[in-house]
RONU-914871 format. One record per residue: residue in one letter; x, y, z negated of N, C-alpha, C in turn. Coordinates in steps of 0.05 Angstrom, whole numbers, plus 5000, padded with zeros to 4 digits. Layout:
BEGIN
PT aa n_east n_north n_up ca_east ca_north ca_up c_east c_north c_up
PT  a      X       Y    Z       X        Y     Z      X       Y    Z
...
END
This chain:
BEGIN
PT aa n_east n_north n_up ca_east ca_north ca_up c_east c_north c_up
PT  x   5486    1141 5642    5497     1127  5619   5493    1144 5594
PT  x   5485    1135 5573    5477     1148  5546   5497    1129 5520
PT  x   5499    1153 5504    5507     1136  5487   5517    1163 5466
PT  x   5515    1147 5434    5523     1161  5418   5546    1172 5418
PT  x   5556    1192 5411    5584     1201  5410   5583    1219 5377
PT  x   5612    1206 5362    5609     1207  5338   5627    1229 5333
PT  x   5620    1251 5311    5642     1265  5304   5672    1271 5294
PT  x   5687    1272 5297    5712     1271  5286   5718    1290 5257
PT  x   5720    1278 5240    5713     1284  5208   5752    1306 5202
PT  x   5734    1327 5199    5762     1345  5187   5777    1329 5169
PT  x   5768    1310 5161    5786     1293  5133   5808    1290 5145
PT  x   5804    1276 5171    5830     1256  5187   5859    1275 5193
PT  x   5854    1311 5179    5870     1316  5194   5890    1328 5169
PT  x   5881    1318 5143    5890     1313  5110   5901    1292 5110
PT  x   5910    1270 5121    5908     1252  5117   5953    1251 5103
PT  x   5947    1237 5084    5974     1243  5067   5999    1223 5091
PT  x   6030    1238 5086    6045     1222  5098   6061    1219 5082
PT  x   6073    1217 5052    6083     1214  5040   6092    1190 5026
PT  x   6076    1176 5026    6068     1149  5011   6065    1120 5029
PT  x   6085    1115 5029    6071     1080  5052   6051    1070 5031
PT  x   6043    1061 5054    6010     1038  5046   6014    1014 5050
PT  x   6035    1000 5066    6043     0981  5076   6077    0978 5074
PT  x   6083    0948 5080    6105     0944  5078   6114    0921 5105
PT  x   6133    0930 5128    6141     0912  5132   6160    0894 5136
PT  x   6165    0860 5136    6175     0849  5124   6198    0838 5153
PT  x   6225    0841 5151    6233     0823  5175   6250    0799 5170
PT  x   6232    0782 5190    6234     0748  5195   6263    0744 5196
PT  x   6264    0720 5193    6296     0702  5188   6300    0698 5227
PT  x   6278    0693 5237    6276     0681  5264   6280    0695 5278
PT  x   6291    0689 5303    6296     0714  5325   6283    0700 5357
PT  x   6271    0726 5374    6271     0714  5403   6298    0701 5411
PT  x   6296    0682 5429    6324     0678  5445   6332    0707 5461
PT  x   6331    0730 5464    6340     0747  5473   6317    0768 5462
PT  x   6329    0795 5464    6305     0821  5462   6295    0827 5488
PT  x   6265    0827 5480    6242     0834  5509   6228    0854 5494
PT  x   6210    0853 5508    6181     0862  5508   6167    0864 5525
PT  x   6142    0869 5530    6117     0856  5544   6105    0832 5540
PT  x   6112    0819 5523    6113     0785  5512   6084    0787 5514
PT  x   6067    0766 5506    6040     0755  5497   6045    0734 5478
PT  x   6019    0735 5456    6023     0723  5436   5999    0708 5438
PT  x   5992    0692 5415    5981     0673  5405   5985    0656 5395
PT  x   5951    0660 5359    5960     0645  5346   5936    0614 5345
PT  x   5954    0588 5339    5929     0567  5344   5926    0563 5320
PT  x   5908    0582 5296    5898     0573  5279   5904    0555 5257
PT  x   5933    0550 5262    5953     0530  5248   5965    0531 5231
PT  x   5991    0527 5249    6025     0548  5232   6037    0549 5263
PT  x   6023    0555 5284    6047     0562  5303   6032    0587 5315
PT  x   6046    0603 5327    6045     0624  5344   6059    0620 5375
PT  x   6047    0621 5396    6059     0614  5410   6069    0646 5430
PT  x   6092    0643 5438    6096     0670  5463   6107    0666 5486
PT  x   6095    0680 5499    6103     0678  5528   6110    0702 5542
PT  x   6135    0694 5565    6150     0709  5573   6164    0744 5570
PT  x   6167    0768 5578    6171     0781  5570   6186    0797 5586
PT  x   6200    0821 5590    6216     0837  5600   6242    0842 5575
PT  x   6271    0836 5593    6266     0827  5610   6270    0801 5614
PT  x   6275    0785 5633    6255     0759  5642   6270    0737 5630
PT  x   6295    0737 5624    6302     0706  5616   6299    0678 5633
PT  x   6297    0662 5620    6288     0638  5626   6255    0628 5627
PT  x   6236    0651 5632    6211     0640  5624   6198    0628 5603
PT  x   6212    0636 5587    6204     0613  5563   6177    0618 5555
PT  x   6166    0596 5541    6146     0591  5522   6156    0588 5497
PT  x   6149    0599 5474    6170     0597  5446   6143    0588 5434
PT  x   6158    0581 5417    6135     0569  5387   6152    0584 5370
PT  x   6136    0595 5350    6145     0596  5322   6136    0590 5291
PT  x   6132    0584 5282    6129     0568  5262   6124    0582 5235
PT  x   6101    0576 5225    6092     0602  5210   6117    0602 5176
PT  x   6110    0573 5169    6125     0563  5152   6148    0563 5146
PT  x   6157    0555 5167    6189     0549  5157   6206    0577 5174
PT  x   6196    0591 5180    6206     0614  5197   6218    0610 5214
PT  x   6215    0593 5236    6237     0578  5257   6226    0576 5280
PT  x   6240    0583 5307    6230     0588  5326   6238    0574 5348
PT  x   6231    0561 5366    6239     0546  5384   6231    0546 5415
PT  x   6247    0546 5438    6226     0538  5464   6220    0508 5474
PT  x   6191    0512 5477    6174     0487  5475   6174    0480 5508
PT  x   6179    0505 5533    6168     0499  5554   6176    0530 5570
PT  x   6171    0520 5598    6175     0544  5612   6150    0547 5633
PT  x   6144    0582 5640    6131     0577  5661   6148    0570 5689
PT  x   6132    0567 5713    6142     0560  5735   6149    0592 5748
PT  x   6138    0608 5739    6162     0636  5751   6154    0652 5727
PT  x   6172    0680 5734    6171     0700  5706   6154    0709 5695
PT  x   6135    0718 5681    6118     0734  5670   6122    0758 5651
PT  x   6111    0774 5647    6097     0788  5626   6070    0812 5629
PT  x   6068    0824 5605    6039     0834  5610   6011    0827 5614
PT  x   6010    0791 5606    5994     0783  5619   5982    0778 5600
PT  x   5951    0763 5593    5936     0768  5579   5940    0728 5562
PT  x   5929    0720 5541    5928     0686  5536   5904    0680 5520
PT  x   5899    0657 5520    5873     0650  5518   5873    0616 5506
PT  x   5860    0608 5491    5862     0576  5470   5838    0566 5475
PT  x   5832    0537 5483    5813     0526  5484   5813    0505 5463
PT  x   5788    0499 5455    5777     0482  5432   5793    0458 5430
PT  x   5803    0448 5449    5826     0422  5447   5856    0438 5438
PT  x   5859    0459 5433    5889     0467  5431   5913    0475 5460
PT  x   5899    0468 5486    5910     0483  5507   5907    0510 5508
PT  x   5935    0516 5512    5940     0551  5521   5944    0555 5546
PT  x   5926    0579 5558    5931     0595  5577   5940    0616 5583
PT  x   5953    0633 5607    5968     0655  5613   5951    0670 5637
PT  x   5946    0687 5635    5929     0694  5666   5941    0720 5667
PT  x   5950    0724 5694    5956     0749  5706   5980    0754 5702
PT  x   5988    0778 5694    6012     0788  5679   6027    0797 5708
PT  x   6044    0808 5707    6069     0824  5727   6092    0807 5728
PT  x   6110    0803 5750    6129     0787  5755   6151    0810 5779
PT  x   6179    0803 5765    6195     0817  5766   6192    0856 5766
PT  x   6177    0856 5741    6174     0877  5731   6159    0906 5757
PT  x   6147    0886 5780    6130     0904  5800   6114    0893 5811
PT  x   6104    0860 5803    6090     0853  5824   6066    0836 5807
PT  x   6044    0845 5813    6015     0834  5794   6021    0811 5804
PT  x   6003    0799 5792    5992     0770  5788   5972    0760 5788
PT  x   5963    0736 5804    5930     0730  5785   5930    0706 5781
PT  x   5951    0682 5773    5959     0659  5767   5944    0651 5738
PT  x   5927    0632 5738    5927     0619  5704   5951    0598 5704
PT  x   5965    0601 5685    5984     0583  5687   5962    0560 5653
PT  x   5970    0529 5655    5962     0526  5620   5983    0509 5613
PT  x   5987    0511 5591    6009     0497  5574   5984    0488 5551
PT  x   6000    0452 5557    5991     0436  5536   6007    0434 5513
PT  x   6009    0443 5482    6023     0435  5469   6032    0403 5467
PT  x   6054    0393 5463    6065     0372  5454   6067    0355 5476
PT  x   6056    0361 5512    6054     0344  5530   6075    0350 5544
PT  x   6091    0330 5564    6114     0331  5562   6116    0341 5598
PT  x   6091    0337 5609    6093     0348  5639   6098    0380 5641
PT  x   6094    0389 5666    6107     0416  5666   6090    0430 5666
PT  x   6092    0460 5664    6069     0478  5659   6058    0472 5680
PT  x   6033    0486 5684    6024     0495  5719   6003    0508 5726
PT  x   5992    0522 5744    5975     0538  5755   5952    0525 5762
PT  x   5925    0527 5739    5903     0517  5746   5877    0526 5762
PT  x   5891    0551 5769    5870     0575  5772   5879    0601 5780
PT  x   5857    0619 5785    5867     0644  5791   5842    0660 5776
PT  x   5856    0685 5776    5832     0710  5760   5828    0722 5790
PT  x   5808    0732 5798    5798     0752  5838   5819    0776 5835
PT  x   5834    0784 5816    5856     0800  5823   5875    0802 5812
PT  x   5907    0809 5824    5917     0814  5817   5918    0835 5790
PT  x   5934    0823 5767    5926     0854  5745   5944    0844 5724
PT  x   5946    0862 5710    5964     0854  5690   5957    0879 5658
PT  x   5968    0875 5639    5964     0901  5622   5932    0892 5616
PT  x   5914    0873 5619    5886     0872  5608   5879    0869 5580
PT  x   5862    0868 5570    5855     0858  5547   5833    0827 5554
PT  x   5836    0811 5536    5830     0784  5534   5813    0779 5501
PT  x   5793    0766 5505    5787     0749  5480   5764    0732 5482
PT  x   5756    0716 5468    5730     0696  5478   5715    0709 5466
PT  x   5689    0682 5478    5666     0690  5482   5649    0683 5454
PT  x   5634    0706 5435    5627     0697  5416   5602    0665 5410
PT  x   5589    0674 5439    5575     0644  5446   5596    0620 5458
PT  x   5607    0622 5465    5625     0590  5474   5652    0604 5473
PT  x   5676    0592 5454    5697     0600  5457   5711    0590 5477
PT  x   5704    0578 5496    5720     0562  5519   5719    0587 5540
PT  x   5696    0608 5538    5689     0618  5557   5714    0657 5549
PT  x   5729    0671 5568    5745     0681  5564   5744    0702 5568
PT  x   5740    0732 5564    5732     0755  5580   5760    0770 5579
PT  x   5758    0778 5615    5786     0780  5610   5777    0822 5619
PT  x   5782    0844 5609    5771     0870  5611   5801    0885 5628
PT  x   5791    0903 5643    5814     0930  5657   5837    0910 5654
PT  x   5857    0935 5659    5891     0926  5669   5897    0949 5683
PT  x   5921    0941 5690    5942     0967  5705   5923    0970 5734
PT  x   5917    0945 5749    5907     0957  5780   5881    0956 5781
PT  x   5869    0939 5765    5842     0943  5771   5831    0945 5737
PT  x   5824    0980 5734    5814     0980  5712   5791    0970 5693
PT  x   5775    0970 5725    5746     0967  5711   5727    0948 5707
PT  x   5749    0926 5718    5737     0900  5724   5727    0883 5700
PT  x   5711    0865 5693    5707     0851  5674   5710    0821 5686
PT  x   5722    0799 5674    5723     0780  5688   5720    0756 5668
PT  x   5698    0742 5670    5699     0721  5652   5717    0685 5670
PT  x   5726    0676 5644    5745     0654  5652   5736    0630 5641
PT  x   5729    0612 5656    5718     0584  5629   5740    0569 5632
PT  x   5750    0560 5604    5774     0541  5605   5761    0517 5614
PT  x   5734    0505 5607    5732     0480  5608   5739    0476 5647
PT  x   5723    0489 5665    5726     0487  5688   5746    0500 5707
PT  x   5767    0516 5693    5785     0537  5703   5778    0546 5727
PT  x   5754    0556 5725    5751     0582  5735   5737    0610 5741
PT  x   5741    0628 5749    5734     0651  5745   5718    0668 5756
PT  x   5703    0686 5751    5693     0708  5771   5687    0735 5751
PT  x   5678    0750 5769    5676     0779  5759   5646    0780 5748
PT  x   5643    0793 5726    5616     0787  5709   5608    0818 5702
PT  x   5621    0844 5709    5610     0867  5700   5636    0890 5702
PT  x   5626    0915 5702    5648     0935  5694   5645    0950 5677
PT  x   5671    0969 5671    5675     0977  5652   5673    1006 5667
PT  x   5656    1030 5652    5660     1057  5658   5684    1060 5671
PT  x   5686    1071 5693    5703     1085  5712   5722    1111 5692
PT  x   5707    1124 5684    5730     1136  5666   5747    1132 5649
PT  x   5741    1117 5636    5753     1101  5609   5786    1083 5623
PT  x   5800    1096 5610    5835     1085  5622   5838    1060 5595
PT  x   5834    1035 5599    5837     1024  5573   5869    1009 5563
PT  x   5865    1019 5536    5892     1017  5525   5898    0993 5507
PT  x   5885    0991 5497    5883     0966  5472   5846    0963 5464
PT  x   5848    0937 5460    5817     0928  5450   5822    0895 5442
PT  x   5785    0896 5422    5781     0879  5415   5764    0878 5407
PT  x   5751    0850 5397    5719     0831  5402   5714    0831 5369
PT  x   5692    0833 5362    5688     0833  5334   5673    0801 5336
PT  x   5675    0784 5353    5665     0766  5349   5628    0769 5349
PT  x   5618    0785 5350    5594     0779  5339   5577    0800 5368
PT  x   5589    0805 5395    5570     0815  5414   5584    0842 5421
PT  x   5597    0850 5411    5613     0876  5410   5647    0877 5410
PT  x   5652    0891 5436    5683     0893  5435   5686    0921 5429
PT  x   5710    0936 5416    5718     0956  5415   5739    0964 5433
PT  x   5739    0979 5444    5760     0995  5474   5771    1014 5451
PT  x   5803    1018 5455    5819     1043  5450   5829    1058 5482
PT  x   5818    1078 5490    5815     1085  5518   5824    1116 5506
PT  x   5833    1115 5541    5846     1146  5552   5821    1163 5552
PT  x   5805    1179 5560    5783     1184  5570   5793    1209 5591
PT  x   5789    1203 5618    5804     1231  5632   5780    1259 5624
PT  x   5806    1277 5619    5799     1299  5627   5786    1298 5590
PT  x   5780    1282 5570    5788     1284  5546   5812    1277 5524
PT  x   5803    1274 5496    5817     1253  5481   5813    1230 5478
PT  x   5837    1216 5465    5842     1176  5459   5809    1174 5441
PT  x   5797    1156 5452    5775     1143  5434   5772    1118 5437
PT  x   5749    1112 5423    5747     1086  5402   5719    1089 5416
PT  x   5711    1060 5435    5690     1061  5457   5670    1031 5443
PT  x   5645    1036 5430    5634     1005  5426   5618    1002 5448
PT  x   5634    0974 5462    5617     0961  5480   5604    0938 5482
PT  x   5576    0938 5488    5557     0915  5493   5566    0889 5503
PT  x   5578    0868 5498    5589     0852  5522   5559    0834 5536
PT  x   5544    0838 5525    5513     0825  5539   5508    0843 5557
PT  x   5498    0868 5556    5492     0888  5570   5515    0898 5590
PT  x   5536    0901 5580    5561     0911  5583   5551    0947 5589
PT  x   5549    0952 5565    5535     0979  5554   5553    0998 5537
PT  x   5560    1022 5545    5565     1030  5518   5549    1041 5498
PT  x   5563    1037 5470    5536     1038  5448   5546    1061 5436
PT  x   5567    1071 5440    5578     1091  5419   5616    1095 5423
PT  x   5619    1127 5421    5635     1127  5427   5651    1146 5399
PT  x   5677    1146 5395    5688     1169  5383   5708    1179 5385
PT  x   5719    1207 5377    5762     1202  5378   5768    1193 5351
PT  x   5794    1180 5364    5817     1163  5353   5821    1184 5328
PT  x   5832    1203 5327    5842     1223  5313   5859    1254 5324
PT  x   5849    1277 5301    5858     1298  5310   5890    1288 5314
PT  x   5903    1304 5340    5940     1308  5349   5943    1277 5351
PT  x   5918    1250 5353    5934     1228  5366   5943    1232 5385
PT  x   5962    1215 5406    5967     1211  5438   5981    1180 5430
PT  x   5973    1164 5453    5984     1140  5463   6006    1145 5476
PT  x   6033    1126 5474    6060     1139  5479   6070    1115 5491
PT  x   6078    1106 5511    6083     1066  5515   6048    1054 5516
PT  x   6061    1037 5509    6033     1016  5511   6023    1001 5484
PT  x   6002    1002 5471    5998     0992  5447   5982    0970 5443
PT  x   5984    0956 5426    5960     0934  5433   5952    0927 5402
PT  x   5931    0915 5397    5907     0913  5370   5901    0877 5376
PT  x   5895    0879 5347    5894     0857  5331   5866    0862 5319
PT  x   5842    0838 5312    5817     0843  5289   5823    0824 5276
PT  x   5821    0840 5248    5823     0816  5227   5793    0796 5202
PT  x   5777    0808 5237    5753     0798  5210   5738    0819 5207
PT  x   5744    0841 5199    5733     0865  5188   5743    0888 5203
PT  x   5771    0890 5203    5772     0915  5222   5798    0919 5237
PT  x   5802    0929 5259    5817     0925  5286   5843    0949 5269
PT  x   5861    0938 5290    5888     0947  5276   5905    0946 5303
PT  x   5907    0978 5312    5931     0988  5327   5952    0977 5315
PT  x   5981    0972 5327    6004     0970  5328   6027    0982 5347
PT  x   6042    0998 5347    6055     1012  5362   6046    1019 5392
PT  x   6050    1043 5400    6043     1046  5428   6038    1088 5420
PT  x   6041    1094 5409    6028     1123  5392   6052    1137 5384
PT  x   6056    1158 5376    6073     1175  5357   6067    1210 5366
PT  x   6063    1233 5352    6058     1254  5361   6080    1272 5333
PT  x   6096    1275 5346    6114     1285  5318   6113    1311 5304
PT  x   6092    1329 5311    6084     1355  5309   6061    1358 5291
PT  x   6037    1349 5310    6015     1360  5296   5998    1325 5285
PT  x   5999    1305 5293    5995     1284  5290   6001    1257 5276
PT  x   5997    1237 5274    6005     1217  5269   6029    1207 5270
PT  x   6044    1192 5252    6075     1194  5260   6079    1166 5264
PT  x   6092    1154 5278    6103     1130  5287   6104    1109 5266
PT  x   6120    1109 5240    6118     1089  5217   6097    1085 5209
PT  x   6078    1076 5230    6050     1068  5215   6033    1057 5233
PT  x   6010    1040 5235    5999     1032  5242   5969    1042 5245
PT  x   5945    1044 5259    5924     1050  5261   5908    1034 5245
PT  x   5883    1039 5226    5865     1014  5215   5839    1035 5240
PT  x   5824    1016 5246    5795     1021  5248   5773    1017 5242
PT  x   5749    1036 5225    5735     1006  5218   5701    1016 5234
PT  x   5688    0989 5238    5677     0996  5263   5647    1003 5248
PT  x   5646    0999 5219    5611     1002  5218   5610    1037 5222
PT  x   5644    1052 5210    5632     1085  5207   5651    1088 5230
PT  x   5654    1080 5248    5665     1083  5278   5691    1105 5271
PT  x   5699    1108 5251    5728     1122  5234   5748    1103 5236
PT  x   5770    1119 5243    5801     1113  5245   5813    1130 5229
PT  x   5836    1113 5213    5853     1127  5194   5881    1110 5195
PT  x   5905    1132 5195    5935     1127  5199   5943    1110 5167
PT  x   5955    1088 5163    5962     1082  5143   5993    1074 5150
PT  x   6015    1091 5137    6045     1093  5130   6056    1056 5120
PT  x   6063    1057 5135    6092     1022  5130   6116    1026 5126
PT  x   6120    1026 5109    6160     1020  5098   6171    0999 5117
PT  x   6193    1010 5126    6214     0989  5142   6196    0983 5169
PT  x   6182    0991 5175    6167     1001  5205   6190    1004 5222
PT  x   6196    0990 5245    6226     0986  5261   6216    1019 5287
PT  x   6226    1044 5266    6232     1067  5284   6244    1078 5264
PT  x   6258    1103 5281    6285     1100  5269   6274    1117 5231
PT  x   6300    1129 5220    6292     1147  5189   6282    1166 5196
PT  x   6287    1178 5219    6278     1209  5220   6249    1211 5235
PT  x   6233    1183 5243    6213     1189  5258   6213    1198 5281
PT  x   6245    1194 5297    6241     1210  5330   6234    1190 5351
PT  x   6231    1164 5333    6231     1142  5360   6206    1129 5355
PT  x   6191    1119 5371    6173     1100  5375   6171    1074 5377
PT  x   6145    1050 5371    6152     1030  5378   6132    1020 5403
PT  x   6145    1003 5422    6121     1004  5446   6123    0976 5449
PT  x   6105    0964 5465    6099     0941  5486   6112    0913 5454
PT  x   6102    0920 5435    6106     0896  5415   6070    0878 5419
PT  x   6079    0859 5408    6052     0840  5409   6041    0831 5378
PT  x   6022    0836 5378    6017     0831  5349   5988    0802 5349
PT  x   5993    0784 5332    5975     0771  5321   5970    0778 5289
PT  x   5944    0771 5292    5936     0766  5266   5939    0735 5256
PT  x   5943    0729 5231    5945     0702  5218   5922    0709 5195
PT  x   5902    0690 5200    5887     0690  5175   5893    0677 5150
PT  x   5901    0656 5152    5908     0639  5130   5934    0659 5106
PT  x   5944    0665 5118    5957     0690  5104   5946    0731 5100
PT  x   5932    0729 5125    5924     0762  5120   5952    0765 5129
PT  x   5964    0770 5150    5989     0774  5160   5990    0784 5184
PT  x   6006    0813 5195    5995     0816  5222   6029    0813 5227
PT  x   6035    0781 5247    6056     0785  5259   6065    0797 5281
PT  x   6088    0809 5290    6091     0826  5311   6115    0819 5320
PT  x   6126    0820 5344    6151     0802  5367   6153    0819 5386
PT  x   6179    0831 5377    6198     0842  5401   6191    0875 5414
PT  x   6196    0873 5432    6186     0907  5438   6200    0921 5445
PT  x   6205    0955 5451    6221     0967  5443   6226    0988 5430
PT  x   6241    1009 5429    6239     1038  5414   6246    1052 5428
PT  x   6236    1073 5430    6259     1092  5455   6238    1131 5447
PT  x   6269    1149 5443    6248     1170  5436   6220    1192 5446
PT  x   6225    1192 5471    6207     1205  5484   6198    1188 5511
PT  x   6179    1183 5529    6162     1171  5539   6188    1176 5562
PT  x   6205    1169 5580    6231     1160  5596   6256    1162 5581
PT  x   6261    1165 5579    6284     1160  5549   6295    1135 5547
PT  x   6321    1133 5546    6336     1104  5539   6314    1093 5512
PT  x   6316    1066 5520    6302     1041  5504   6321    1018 5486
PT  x   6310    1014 5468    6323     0991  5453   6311    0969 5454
PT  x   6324    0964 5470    6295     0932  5466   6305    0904 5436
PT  x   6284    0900 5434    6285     0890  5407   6286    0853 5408
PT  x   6297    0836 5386    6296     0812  5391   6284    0799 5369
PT  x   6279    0821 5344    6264     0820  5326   6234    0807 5323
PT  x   6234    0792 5291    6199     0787  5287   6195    0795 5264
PT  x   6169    0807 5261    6170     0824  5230   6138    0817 5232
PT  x   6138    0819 5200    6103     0806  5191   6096    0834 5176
PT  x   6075    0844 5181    6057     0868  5153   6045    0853 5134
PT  x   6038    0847 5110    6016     0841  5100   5992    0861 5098
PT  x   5976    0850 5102    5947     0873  5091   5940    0864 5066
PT  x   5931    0889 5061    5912     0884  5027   5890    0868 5025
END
């Protein structure tokens, strides 16, 4: 395997903490209870839809409503979820694949929920393994078609999903080394991996999804570490960590979010006011879900928790809070 590997620029380790760059804003709306592990998705509309969460509730399916800030449950699955990955087909059906149930036991269920139809959820399919913790996004040639990448048991798997026919098989892997943490699809042939790398540092991995190649690799930043579990949003232009990080020493500090941008394969920390950890920076935020909203430039985010060091009592949150970007 070959591939570029990019420098890490002394700048990143200037980088000012003084000054927020961002601001974020919290919603009138609340989950019916505080989770985290949720899954999000948005249909291009004014709704966002989420599903399930730790811990488990009622299963719900929630809608929220971009507009009027109001939140509702539309539906339930047929048993608990979270962790699991979701997926929108060209008619407006949502899917759920995988995810963990009673907080130990994988999954490889597609569950789909029809908006506005009044039958019950249900299981149209399966992904070939149990997994949960993946990353998900379509296919820049047919958005029906789903790639679903790694997870907690089987890292390296790549697994494409066609909504039209619900169903699945394994289409490629992902480097054996690479622990993946958060990613996403630029739409245009290329996903970006935020990965562990054993026996290195957190980097920023461009992968081929034709070839399933890597093209280039870099680190995240000097004194990052991934702390919980974090997950990324693309807005078009450039991919955006959301909680899962904090290094309170030499690194990056928690009230802030990651930008990435992928033409100079550079990552840089940008500071958020009212960032839900605590004043003094000892707590973190983990396992929150973030969408992007285009129609606004808005990265919404649902639930999660805080807790200060990696076993450490947790807050779990019932909160929804929006960033704007510039």
């Amino acid at each position: 395997m070959s591939f570029n590997l990019l420098p890490l620029f002394p700048l990143f380790f200037l980088l000012p903490y003084s000054t927020p760059q961002l601001l974020t804003t919290e919603c009138g709306a609340r989950l019916a209870s505080g989770r985290y592990a949720t899954t999000a998705i948005y249909d291009e509309s004014d709704s966002i839809y989420i599903i399930g969460g730790i811990p488990y509730g009622d299963y719900e399916i929630s809608r929220y409503s971009i507009t009027s800030d109001e939140i509702s449950i539309v539906a339930r699955l047929p048993s608990n979820r979270a962790a699991g990955t979701m997926s929108i087909d060209t008619q407006g059906s949502i899917y759920y694949h995988g995810g963990v149930q009673n907080g130990q036991y994988g999954r490889n269920d597609i569950f789909k929920y029809i908006p506005g139809n009044i039958n019950p959820v249900r299981a149209i399919g399966v992904i070939p393994w149990y997994n949960f913790n993946s990353v998900a996004f379509p296919s820049w040639e047919d958005p029906n078609n789903i790639f679903i990448l790694g997870g907690s048991l089987y890292k390296e798997v790549i697994i494409l999903f066609n909504q039209t026919s619900s169903t699945s098989a394994r289409v490629g892997l992902l480097p054996t080394e690479y622990n993946l943490q958060a990613g996403v699809s630029d739409g245009a042939g290329s996903a970006y991996l935020f990965v562990n790398v054993e026996g290195g540092i957190p980097s920023v991995v461009k992968f081929n999804m034709t070839s399933f190649q890597v093209e280039a690799e870099a680190p995240i930043l000097g004194g990052f570490s991934f702390k919980g579990t974090p997950h990324s949003v693309w807005d078009g232009r450039n991919a955006w960590i959301v909680g899962g990080y904090g290094n309170w020493t030499t690194g990056p500090r928690p009230n802030s979010i990651l930008k990435f941008d992928p033409e100079s394969m550079q990552s840089e920390i940008v500071l958020v006011e009212n960032f839900p950890v605590s004043a003094e920076n000892v707590t973190y935020l983990s396992e929150t879900n973030p969408v992007w909203v285009e129609a606004n430039n808005r990265i919404y985010f649902f639930g999660g928790y805080t807790r200060n060091t990696p076993g450490s009592n947790q807050i779990i949150h019932d909160k929804i809070w929006y960033i704007q970007l510039p």
